[in-house]
C-alpha positions as CSV (number, residue, x, y, z in Angstrom):
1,X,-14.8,15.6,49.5
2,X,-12.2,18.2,49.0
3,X,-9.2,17.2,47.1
4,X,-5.6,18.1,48.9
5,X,-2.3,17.9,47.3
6,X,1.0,16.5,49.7
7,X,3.8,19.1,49.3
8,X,7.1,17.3,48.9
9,X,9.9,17.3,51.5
10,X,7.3,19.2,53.7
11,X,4.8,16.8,56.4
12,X,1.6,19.4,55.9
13,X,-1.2,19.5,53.2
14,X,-1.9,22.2,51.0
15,X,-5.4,23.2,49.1
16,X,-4.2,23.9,45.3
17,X,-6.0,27.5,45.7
18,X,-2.8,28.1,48.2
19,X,-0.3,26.9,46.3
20,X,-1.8,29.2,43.3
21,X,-1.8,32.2,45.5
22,X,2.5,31.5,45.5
23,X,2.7,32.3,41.7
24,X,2.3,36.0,40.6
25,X,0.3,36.4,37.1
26,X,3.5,37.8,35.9
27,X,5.2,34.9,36.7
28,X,2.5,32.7,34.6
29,X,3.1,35.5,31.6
30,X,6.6,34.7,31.3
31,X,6.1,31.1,31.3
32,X,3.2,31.4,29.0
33,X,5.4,33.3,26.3
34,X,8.0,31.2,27.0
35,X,6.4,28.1,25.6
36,X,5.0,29.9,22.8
37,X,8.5,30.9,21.6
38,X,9.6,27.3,22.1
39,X,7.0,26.0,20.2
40,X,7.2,28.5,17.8
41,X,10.9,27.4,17.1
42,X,10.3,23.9,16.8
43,X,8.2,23.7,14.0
44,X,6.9,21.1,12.3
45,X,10.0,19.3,13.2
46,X,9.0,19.0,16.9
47,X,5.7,16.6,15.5
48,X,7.4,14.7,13.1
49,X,8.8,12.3,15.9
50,X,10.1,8.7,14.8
51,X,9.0,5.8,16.1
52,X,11.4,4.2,18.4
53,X,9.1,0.9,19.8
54,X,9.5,-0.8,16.1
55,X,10.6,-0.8,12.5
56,X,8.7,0.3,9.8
57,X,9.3,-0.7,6.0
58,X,11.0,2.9,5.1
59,X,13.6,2.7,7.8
60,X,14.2,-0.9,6.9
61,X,16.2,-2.4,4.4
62,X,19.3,-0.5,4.7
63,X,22.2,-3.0,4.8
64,X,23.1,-6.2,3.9
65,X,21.9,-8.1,7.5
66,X,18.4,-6.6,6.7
67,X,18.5,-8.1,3.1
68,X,18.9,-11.2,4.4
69,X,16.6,-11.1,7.4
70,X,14.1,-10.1,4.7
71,X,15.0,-13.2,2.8
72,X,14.6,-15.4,5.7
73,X,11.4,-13.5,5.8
74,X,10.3,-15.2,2.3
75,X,11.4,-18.9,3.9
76,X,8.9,-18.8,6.5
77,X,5.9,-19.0,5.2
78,X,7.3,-22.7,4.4
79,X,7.1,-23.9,7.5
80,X,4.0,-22.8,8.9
81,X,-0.4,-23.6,8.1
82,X,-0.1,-22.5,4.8
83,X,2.5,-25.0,3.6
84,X,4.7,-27.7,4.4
85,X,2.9,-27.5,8.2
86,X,-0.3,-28.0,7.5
87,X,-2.2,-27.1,4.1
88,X,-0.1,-28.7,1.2
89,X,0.1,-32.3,2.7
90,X,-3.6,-31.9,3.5
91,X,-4.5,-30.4,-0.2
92,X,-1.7,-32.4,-1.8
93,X,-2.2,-36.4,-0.5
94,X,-5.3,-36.4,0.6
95,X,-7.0,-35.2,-2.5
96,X,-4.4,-37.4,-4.7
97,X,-5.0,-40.4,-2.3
98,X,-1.6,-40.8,-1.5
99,X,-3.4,-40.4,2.2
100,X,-6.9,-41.3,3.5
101,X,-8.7,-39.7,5.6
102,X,-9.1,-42.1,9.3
103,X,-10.9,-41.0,12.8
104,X,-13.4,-42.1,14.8
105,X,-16.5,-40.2,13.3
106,X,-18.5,-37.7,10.5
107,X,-17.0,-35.0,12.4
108,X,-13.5,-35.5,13.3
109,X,-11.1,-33.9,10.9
110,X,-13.7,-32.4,9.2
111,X,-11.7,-30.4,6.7
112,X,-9.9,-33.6,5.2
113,X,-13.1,-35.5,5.2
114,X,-14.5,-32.5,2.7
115,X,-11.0,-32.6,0.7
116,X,-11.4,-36.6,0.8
117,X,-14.6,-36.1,-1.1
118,X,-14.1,-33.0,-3.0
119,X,-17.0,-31.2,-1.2
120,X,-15.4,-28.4,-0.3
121,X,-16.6,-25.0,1.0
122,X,-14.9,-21.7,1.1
123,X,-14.5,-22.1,5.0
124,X,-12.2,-24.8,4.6
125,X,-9.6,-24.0,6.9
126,X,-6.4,-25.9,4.8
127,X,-7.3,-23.7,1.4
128,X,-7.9,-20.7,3.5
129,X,-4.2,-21.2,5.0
130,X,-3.1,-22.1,1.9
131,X,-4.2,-18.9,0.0
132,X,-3.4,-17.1,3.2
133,X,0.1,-18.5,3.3
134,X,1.2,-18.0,0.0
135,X,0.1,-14.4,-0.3
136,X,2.2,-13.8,2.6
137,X,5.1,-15.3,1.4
138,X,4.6,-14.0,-2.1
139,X,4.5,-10.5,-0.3
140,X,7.7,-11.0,1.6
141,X,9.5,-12.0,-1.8
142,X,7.7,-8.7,-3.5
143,X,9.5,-6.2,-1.0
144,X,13.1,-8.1,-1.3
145,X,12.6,-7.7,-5.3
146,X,11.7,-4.5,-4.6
147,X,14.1,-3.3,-1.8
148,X,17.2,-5.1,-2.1
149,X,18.4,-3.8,-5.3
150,X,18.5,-0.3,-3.6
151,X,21.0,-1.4,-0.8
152,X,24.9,-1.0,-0.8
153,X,25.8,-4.8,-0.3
154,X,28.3,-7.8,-1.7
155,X,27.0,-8.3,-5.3
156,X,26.9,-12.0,-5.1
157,X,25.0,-11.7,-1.7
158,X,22.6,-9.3,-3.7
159,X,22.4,-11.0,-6.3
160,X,21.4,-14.4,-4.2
161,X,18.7,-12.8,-2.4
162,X,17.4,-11.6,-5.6
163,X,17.4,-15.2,-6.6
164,X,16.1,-16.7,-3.4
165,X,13.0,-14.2,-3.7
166,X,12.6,-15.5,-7.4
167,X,12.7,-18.8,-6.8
168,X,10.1,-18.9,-3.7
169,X,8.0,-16.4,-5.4
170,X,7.6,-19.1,-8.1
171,X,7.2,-21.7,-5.5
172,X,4.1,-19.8,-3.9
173,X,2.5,-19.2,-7.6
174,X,2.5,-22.6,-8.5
175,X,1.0,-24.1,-5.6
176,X,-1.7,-21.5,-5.9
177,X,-2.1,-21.9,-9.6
178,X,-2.3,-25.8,-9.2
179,X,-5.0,-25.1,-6.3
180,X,-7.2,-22.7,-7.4
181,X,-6.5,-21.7,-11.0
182,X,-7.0,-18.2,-12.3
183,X,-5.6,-16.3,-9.2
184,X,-4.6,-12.2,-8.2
185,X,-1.5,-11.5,-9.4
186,X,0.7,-9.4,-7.1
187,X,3.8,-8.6,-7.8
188,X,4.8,-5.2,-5.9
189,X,4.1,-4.4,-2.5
190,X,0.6,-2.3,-2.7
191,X,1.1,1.1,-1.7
192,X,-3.0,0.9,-0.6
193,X,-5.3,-1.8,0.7
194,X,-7.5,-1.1,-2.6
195,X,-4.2,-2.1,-4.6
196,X,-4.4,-5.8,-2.9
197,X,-8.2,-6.4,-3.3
198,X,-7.6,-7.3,-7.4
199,X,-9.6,-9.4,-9.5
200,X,-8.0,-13.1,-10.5
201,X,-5.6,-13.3,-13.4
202,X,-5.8,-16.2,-16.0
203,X,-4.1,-19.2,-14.9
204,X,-1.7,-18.8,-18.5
205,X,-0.6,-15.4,-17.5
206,X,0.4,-16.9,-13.4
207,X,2.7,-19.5,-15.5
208,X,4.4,-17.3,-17.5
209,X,5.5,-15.5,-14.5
210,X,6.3,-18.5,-12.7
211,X,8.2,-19.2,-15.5
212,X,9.9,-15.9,-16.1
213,X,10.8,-16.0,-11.9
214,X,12.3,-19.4,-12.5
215,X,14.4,-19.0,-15.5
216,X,15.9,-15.5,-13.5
217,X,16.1,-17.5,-10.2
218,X,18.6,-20.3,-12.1
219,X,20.8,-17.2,-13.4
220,X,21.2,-15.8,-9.9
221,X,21.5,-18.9,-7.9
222,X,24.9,-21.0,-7.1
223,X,24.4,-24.3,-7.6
224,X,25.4,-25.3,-3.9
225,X,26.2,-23.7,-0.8
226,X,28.1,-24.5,2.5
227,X,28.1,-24.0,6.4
228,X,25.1,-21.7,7.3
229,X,23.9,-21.8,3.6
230,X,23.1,-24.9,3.7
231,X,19.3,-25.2,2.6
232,X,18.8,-22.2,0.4
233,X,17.3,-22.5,-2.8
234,X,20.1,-23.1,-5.6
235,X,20.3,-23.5,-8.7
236,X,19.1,-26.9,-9.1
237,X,16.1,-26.4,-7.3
238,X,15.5,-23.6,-9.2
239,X,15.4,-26.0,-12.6
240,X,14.1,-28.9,-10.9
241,X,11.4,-26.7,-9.7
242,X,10.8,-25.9,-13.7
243,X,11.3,-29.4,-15.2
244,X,8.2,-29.8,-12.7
245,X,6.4,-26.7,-14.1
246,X,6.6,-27.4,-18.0
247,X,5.4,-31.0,-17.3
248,X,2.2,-29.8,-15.6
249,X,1.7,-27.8,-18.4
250,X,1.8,-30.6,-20.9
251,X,5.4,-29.3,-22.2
252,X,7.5,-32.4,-22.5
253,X,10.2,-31.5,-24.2
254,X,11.0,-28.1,-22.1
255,X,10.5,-30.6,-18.9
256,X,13.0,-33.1,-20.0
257,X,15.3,-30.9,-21.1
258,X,15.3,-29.1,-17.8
259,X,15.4,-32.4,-15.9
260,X,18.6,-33.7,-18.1
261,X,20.6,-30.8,-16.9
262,X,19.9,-31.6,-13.2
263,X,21.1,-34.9,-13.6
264,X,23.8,-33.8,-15.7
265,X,25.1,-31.9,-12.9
266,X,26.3,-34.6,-11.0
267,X,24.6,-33.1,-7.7
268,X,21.8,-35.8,-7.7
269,X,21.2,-39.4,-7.5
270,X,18.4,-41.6,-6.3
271,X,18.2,-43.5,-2.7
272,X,19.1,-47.3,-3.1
273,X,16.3,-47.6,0.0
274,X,13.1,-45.1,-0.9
275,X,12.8,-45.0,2.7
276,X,15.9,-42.8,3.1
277,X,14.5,-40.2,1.4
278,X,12.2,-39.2,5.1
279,X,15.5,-39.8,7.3
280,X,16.9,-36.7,8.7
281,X,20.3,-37.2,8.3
282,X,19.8,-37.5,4.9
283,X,18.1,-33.8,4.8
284,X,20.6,-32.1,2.3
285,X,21.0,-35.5,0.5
């Protein structure tokens, strides 16, 4: 079958060979060296496009809104598989036996049954988020320690993002120190996928830097906040965070000191009813 091209604006058909017969080769020579001297102008320039469908990490980070998008970036992680949604309560009670394990047979819920017993493979699909999910948020808080201090912003609002990235940085650690022990360490965005494929780092070393994130998170934090705030890490949580840390590590007298100036600050109490601690209108005490 022969192929036929509709002229526009006109009701017959023409055969491209008769529409080719309309142009002259001179008129194709002057087009020809006409693009060639356009191109030839251009330069590498004319290549280099950006992208204009989505946002890459060099054209981010910029002003103060995308420091703190990039801070709610390190929050998160906490409420999805690899935390507070799914992995920690599973990792956390049911291995402690502050939960047991229920259902109506060998294999329904699985994954908890092999916690429950301490049988677990490496297929297990609440450590696998949990590794996941921490490496992601530890990520996040790597490219706000990273980026932010580069950006023209409020000091204070710099310097609480810095803290906020401490604090959860510290937070992701110690839930994967207390999981799986020695661990990578990461603690700059890899400029390569080799750079994120490391070998595990001694458990001692993953403390001190817990330790180190904590101690600068209490120094950048306030100790409360207000309106829209409401709910970041503060400075309290920050030294609540390492009272808990130095009493894991068999430090007593680092823990209770850190624990005496939390309740020193007159910020916190304890529930009358231990109930009210799981009521929501009771969330920011």
């Amino acid at each position: 079958m022969r192929l036929l091209r509709y002229a526009r604006n006109d009701r017959r058909f023409y055969h491209p060979t008769q529409i080719m017969r309309s142009f002259s080769p001179t008129t194709f020579s002057a087009a020809a060296l006409l693009g060639l001297a356009l191109l030839g102008g251009c330069g590498e320039k004319f290549l280099d496009l950006k992208p204009t469908d989505s946002i890459t990490t060099d054209s981010f980070y910029k002003t103060q809104s995308d420091a703190l998008q990039a801070v709610t970036a390190c929050y998160a992680q906490l409420n999805r598989g690899g935390q507070y949604n799914y992995a920690l309560w599973g990792i956390g009670d049911i291995m402690s036996d502050n939960s047991l394990t229920g259902g109506g047979g060998g294999g329904d819920g699985a994954e908890e049954i092999q916690l429950d017993f301490f049988n677990i493979p490496s297929s297990n699909p609440m450590t696998t988020r949990l590794w996941n999910g921490c490496y992601v948020g530890i990520g996040a808080c790597n490219l706000v320690l990273q980026k932010v201090p580069a950006i023209s912003m409020d000091a204070a609002i710099q310097k609480r993002c810095l803290g906020e990235a401490q604090f959860l940085r510290a937070k992701y650690y110690f839930d994967l120190v207390r999981a799986f022990g020695d661990v990578p360490k990461i603690t700059v965005p890899p400029a390569t996928p080799a750079e994120s494929r490391l070998p595990r780092t001694a458990a001692n070393d993953i403390y001190d830097l817990i330790i180190s994130d904590l101690k600068l998170a209490i120094g950048n934090l306030d100790g409360s906040y207000s309106g829209t705030d409401v709910g970041r890490a503060t400075k309290w949580a920050a030294t609540g965070l390492l009272a808990k840390v130095y009493i894991t590590r068999g430090n007593k007298v680092d823990a209770a000191q850190r624990a005496r100036e939390v309740i020193a600050s007159g910020r916190y109490s304890l529930w009358a009813d231990y109930g009210d601690n799981f009521k929501v209108a009771n969330e920011y005490g």
